[in-house]
Steps between C-alpha positions, in 0.01 A plus 500: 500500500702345234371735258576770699808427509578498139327805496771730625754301292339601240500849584867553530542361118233777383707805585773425308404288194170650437599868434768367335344303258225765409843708495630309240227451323432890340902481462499162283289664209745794426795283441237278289496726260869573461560165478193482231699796340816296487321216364449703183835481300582874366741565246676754765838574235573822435380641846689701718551596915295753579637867505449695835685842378386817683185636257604741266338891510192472352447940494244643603186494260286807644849715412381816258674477215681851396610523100875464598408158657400357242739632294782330770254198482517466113915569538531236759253201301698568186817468699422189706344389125878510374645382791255170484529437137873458588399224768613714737224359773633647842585849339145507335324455814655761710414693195160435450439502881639892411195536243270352734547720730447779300160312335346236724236538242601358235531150474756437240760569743417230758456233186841561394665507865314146563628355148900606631374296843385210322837509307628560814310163666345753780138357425345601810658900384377446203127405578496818766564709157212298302279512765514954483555544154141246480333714744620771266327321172394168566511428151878537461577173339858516567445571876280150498751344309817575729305427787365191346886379457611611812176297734660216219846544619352464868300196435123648518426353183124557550604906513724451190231365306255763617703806420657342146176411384349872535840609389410272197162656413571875608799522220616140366873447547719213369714504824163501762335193263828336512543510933129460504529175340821445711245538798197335388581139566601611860196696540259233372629238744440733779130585392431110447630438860334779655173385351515170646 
C-alpha cells in the first residue's frame, strides 16, 4: 500500500518533466554547435550586413536572338563598359541589367554587374549574378572569384575558399590568390573544427 501510494506521485511528475526533458534534449545539440562555432575565433574584419535588395532582372535565356539584338547588346556592354571604368557602379548596373536583357546568354554581362555589387557591398546581389553567369560557363574564373569575395564578405569562409581556389586554377589572378589567402586561415579553422 505504501508503494502504491508513491506510485501515483510519481505519475503526476512524468507528464511534465519527462517530455520535457526528452524535449530538451534534441534542442540542446543545435545550440552545441553554435556555441562550438563560436568557440572557433574567426578573423570576421572586413565583413559586411547582409544585402536583402529586390533581385535584379536576370532576362530571359530561351529569348531568340535577332541581329539587331545583339547589335543593341554589343552598344549597351560597351556603354555600361565606359560607364564602369569611370566607377560609375549604380549607373553600370542599370546598364548592364539593359544588356542582359537583351543577352541572358552571355555571361560577361552578369560578371561585370556582380563586380559593381561587390563595389557596391550588395554580396548576396552579387552572388545571384555569379551563380547565372556560372551556370552559363562554369569555368568563368572571374564569376568564382566575385562570388568567392562576396560568400568572404558574408562570413562563409568555407565557400570563399572553395570558389577562389577554382578561380585560382581555372585562370590564376593576383587579386583571387591574394583574398584566397585572406580566407584560408578562416577556412582552415573551420575544417579542423568540423573534423573533430
Amino acid at each position: 500500500e505504501s508503494l502504491r501510494a508513491t506510485i501515483p506521485a510519481e505519475e503526476e511528475k512524468q507528464p511534465s518533466p519527462e517530455p520535457e526533458k526528452p524535449a530538451e534534449k534534441p534542442a540542446e545539440p543545435e545550440p552545441e554547435p553554435e556555441s562550438e562555432e563560436s568557440d572557433v575565433e574567426l578573423d570576421m574584419t572586413g565583413g559586411v550586413d547582409a544585402d536583402d535588395d529586390e533581385p535584379l532582372a536576370m532576362g530571359d535565356p530561351t529569348k531568340e536572338l535577332t541581329d539587331a539584338d545583339l547589335e543593341k547588346f554589343d552598344e549597351k556592354r560597351s556603354e555600361a563598359m565606359g560607364v564602369f571604368s569611370e566607377g560609375e557602379w549604380e549607373k553600370a548596373i542599370g546598364i548592364f541589367t539593359e544588356a542582359i536583357e537583351l543577352n541572358a546568354g552571355s555571361a560577361m554581362p552578369f560578371v561585370k554587374r556582380a563586380q559593381c555589387l561587390l563595389k557596391l557591398k550588395k554580396p548576396n546581389a552579387c552572388i545571384r549574378d555569379c551563380n547565372r553567369a556560372i551556370e552559363i560557363n562554369p569555368d568563368n574564373a572571374a564569376a568564382h572569384k566575385y562570388r568567392g569575395r562576396a560568400h568572404r564578405l558574408l562570413g562563409n569562409f568555407l565557400e570563399a575558399a572553395k570558389d577562389l581556389r577554382l578561380a585560382c586554377k581555372i585562370d590564376f589572378d593576383d587579386q583571387a590568390d591574394e583574398w584566397l589567402r585572406e580566407v584560408t586561415p578562416n577556412a582552415k579553422k573551420i575544417e579542423e573544427h568540423e573534423r573533430t
